[in-house]
One Martini backbone bead per residue (centre of mass of N, CA, C, O) as a GRO file, in nm:
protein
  262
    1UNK     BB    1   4.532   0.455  -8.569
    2UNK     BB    2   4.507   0.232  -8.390
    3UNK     BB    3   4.620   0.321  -8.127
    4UNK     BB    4   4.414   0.574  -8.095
    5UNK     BB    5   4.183   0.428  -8.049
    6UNK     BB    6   4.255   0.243  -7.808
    7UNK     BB    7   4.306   0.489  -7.623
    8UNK     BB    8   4.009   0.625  -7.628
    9UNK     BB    9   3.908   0.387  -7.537
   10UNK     BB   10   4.054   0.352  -7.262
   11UNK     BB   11   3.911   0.631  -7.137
   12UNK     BB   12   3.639   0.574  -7.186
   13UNK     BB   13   3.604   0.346  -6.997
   14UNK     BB   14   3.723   0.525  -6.698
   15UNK     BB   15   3.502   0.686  -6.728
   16UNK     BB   16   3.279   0.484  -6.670
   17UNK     BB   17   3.355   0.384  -6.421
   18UNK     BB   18   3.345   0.644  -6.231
   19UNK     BB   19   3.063   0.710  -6.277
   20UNK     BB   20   3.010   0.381  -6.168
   21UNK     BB   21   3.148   0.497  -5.833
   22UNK     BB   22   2.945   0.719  -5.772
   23UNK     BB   23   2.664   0.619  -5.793
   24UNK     BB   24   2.717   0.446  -5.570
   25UNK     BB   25   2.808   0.638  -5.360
   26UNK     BB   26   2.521   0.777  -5.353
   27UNK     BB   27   2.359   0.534  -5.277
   28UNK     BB   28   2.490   0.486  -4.982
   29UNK     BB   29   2.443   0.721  -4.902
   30UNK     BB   30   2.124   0.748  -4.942
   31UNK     BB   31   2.119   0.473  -4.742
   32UNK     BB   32   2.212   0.609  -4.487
   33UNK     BB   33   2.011   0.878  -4.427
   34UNK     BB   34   1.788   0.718  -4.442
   35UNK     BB   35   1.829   0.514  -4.201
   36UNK     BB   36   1.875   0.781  -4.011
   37UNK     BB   37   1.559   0.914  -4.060
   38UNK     BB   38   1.411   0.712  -3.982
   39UNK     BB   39   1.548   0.663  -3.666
   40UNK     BB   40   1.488   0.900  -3.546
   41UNK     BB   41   1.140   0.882  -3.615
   42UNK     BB   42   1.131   0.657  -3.427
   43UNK     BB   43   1.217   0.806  -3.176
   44UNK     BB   44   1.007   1.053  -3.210
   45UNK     BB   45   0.768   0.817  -3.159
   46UNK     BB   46   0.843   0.719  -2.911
   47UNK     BB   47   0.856   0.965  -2.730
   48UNK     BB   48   0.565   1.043  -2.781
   49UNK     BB   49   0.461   0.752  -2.653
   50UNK     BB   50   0.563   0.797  -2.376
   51UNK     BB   51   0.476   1.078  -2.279
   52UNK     BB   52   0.142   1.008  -2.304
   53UNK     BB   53   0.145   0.772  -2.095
   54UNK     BB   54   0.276   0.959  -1.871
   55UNK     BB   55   0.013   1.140  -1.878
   56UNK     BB   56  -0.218   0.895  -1.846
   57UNK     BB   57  -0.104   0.812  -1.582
   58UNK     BB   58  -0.166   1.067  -1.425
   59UNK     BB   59  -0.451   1.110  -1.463
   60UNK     BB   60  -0.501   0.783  -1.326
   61UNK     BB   61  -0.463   0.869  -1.076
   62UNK     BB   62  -0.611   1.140  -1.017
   63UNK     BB   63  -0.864   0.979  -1.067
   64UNK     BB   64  -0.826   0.778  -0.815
   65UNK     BB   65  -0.828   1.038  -0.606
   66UNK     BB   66  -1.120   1.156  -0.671
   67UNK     BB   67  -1.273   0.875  -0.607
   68UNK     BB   68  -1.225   0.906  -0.318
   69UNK     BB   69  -1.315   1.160  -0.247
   70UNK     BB   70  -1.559   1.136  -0.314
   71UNK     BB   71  -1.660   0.951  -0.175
   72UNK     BB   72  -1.613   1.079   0.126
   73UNK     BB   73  -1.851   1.309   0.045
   74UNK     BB   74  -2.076   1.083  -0.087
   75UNK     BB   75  -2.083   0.740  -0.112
   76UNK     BB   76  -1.958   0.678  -0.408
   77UNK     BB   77  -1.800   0.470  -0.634
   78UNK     BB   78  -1.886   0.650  -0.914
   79UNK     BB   79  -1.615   0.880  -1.122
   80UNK     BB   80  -1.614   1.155  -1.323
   81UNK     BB   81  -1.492   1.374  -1.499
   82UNK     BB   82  -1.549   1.692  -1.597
   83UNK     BB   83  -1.473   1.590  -1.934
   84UNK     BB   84  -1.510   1.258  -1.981
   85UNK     BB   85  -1.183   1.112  -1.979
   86UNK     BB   86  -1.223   0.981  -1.685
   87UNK     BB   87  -1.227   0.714  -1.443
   88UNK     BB   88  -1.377   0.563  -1.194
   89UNK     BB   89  -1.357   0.295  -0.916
   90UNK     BB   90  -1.503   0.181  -0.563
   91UNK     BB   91  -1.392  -0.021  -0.336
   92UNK     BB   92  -1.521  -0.152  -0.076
   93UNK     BB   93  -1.395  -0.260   0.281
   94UNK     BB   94  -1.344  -0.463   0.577
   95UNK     BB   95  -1.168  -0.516   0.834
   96UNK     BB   96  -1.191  -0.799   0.958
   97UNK     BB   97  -1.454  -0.908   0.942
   98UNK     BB   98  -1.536  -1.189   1.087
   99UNK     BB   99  -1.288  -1.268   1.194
  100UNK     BB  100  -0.979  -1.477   1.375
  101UNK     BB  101  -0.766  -1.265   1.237
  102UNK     BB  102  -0.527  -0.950   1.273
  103UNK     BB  103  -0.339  -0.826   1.038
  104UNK     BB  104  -0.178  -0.531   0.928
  105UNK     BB  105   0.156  -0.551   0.838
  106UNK     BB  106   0.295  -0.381   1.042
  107UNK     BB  107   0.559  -0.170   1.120
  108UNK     BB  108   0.608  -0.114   1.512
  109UNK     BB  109   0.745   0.136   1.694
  110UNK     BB  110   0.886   0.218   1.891
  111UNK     BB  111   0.626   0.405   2.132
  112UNK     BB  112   0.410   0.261   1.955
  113UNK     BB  113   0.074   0.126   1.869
  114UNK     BB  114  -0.153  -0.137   1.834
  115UNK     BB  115  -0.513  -0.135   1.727
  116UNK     BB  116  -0.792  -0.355   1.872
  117UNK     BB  117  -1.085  -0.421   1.780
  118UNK     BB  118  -1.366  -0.568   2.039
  119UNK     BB  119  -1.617  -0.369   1.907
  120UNK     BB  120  -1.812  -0.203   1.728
  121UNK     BB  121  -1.968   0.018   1.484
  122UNK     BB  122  -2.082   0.237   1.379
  123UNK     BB  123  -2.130   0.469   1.164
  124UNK     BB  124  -2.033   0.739   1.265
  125UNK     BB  125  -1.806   0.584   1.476
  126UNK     BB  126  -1.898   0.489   1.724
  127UNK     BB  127  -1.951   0.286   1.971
  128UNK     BB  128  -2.115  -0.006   2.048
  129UNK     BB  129  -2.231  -0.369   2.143
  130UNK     BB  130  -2.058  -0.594   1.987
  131UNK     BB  131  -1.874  -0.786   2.138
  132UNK     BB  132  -1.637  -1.032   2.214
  133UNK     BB  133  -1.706  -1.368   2.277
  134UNK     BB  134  -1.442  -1.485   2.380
  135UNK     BB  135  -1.240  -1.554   2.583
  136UNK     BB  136  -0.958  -1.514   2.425
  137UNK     BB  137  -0.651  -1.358   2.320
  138UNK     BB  138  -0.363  -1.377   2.071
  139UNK     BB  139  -0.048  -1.213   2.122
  140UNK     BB  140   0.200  -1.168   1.867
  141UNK     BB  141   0.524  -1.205   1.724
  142UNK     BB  142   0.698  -1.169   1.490
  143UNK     BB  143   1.004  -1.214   1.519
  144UNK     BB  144   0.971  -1.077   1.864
  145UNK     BB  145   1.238  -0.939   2.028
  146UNK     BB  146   1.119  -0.807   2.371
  147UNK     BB  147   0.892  -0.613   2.463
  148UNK     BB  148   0.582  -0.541   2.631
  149UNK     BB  149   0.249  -0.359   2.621
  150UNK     BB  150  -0.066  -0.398   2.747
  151UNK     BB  151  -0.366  -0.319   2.661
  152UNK     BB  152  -0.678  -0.352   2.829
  153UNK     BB  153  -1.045  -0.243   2.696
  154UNK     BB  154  -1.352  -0.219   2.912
  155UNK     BB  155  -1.647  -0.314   3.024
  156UNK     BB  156  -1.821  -0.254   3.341
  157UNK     BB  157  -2.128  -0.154   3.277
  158UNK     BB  158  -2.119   0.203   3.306
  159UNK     BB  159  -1.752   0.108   3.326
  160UNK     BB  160  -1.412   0.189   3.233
  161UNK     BB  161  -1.131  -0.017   3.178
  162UNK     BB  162  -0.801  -0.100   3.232
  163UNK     BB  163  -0.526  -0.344   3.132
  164UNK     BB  164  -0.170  -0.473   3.237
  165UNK     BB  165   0.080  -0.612   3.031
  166UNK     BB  166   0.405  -0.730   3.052
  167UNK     BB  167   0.694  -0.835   2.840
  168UNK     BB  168   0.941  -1.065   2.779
  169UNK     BB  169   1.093  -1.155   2.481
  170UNK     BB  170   1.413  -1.366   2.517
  171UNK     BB  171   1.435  -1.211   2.773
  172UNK     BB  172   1.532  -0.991   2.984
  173UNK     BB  173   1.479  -0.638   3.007
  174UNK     BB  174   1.234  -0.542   3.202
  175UNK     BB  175   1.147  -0.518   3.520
  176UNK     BB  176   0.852  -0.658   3.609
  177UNK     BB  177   0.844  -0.850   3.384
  178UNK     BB  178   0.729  -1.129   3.182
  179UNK     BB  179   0.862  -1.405   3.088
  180UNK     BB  180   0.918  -1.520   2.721
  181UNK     BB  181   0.881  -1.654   2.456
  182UNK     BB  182   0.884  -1.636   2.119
  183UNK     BB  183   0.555  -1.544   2.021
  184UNK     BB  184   0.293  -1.566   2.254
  185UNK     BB  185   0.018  -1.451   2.413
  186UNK     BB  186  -0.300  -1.468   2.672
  187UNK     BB  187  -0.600  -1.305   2.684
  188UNK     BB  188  -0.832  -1.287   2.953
  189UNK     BB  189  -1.187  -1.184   2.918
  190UNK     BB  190  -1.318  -0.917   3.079
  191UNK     BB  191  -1.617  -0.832   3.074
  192UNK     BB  192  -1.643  -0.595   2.770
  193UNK     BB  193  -1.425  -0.589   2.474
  194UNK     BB  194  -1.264  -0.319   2.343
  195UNK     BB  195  -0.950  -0.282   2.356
  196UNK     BB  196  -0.591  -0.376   2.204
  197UNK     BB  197  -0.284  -0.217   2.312
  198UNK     BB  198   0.030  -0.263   2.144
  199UNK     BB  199   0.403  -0.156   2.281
  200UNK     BB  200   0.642  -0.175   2.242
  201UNK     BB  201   0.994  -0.171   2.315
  202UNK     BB  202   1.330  -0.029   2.213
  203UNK     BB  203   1.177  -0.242   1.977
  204UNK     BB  204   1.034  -0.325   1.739
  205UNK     BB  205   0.727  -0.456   1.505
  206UNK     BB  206   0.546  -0.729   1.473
  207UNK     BB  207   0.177  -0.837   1.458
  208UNK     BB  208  -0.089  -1.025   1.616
  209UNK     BB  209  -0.428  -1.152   1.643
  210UNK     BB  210  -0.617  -1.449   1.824
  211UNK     BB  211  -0.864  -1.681   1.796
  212UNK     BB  212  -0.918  -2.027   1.918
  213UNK     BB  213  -1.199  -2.035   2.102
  214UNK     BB  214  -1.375  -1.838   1.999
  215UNK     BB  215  -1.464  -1.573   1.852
  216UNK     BB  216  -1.493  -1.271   1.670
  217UNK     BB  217  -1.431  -0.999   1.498
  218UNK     BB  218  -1.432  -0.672   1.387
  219UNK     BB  219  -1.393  -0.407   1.294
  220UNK     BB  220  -1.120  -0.198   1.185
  221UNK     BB  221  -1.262  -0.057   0.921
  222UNK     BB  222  -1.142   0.030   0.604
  223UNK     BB  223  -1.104  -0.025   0.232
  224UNK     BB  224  -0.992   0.150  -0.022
  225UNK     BB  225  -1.037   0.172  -0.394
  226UNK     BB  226  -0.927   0.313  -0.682
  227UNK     BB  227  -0.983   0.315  -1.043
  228UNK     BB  228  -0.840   0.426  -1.305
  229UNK     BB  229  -0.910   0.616  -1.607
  230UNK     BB  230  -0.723   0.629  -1.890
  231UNK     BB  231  -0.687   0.594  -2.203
  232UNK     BB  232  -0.648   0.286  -2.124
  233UNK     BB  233  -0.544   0.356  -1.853
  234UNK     BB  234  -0.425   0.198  -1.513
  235UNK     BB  235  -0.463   0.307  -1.156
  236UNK     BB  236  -0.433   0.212  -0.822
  237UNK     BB  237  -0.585   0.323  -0.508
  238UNK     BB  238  -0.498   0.252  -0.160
  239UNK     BB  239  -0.658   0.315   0.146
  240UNK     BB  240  -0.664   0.316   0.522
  241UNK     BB  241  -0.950   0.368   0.759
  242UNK     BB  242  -0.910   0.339   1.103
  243UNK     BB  243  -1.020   0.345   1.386
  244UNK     BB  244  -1.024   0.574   1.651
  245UNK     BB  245  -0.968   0.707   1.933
  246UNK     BB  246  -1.088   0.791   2.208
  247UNK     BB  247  -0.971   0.998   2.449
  248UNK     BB  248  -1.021   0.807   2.725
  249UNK     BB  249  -0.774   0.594   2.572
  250UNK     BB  250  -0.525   0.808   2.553
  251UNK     BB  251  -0.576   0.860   2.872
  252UNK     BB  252  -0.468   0.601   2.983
  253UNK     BB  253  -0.207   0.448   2.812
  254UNK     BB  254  -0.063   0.745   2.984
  255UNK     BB  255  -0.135   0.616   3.224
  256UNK     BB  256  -0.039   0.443   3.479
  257UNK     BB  257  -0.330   0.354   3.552
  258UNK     BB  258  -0.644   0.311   3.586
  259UNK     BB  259  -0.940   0.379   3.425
  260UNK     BB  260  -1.228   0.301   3.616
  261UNK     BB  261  -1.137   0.050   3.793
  262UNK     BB  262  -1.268  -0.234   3.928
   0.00000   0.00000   0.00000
């Protein structure tokens, strides 16, 4: 009768042993299934605050964007989207006005021009009455060797003139443009100055001017900035729109000789 008693004893364990090696493994998977539906719904809201992000970026830029037009056919500088759920802010700013160095960092390609006003601009966009008042002024190349050919154009009395000059820097490249050293030259102002215009030759370059005896610059444009805001997002957008020329300089640039000149 022990012995029986013993046995059932121990049978009776083993069950007992089996049935908390389940509990345990049950509780395990449910504790993995957990942490893995916790992590997907992480995913699930990380996803989602990311596509929201960049919904409101998106809004807030093309409302940066509406800001710019508005201001460009109002003249205003506050702009709300028609929902009222967007708004701009626009600072405009004149471009070198009053300076005594113009750089507008930009790579001018071989055969394009770079142009600089000496005489200011009405609201209308006509050229005014109020040239540079400097002797000279030089014009730089960044670390550009190559040649250029320089326009400047001049008013002497009610007629306008264009003068030419020919460089080149680093070495002979061109004949019968005048060698220098890479660096600047120095134009000597006649007339009154109404605007210099650099073209690279066969190599292009970055540019400025500047005045180191007396006389500032004229403005050169606007600067447009406008600053979008969507839903606490914000995004910037400047454009720069700059003094065009009038068709009688574009038509001297492409002649040989001067235009006008006296």
């Amino acid at each position: 009768m022990m012995k029986k008693f013993k046995i059932s004893n121990l049978k009776f364990k083993k069950i007992n042993n089996s049935r908390g090696q389940v509990a345990i493994i049950v509780l395990l998977v449910s504790a993995v299934m957990l942490t893995l539906g916790l992590t997907m719904s992480n995913k699930e809201i990380i996803s989602v605050k990311i596509n929201t992000n960049d919904e409101l970026l998106k809004k807030a830029f093309d409302t940066a964007e509406s800001g710019i037009n508005y201001y460009l056919g109002t003249g205003r500088t506050s702009y709300v989207s028609p929902d009222n759920s967007s708004f701009a802010n626009v600072a405009v700013s004149k471009i070198g006005d009053g300076s005594n160095k113009i750089d507008f960092g930009e790579f001018v390609l071989a055969g394009s021009n770079e142009n600089y006003w000496l005489v200011n601009h009405l609201e209308n966009g006509n050229i005014g009455s109020t040239f540079f008042a400097g002797p000279n002024i030089d014009i730089c190349g960044v670390g550009f060797t190559g040649s250029i050919e320089i326009s400047y154009f001049y008013k002497n009395g009610a007629s306008y003139g264009v003068k030419r000059f020919g460089y080149n820097f680093g070495g002979s490249i061109i004949t019968g443009f005048e060698n220098k050293l890479p660096g600047c030259v120095n134009i000597t102002m006649i007339g009154s100055p109404i605007l210099l215009s650099v073209m690279p030759i066969y190599n292009g370059g970055k540019f400025y001017i500047e005045a180191k005896n007396g006389g500032s610059f004229a403005s050169q444009g606007i600067d447009i900035l406008s600053d979008g805001t969507s839903g606490g997002t914000n995004t910037k957008l400047n454009i720069r729109q700059r003094y065009k020329l009038p068709s009688f300089m574009t038509s001297g640039m492409m002649a040989e000789g001067s235009i006008l000149s006296d």
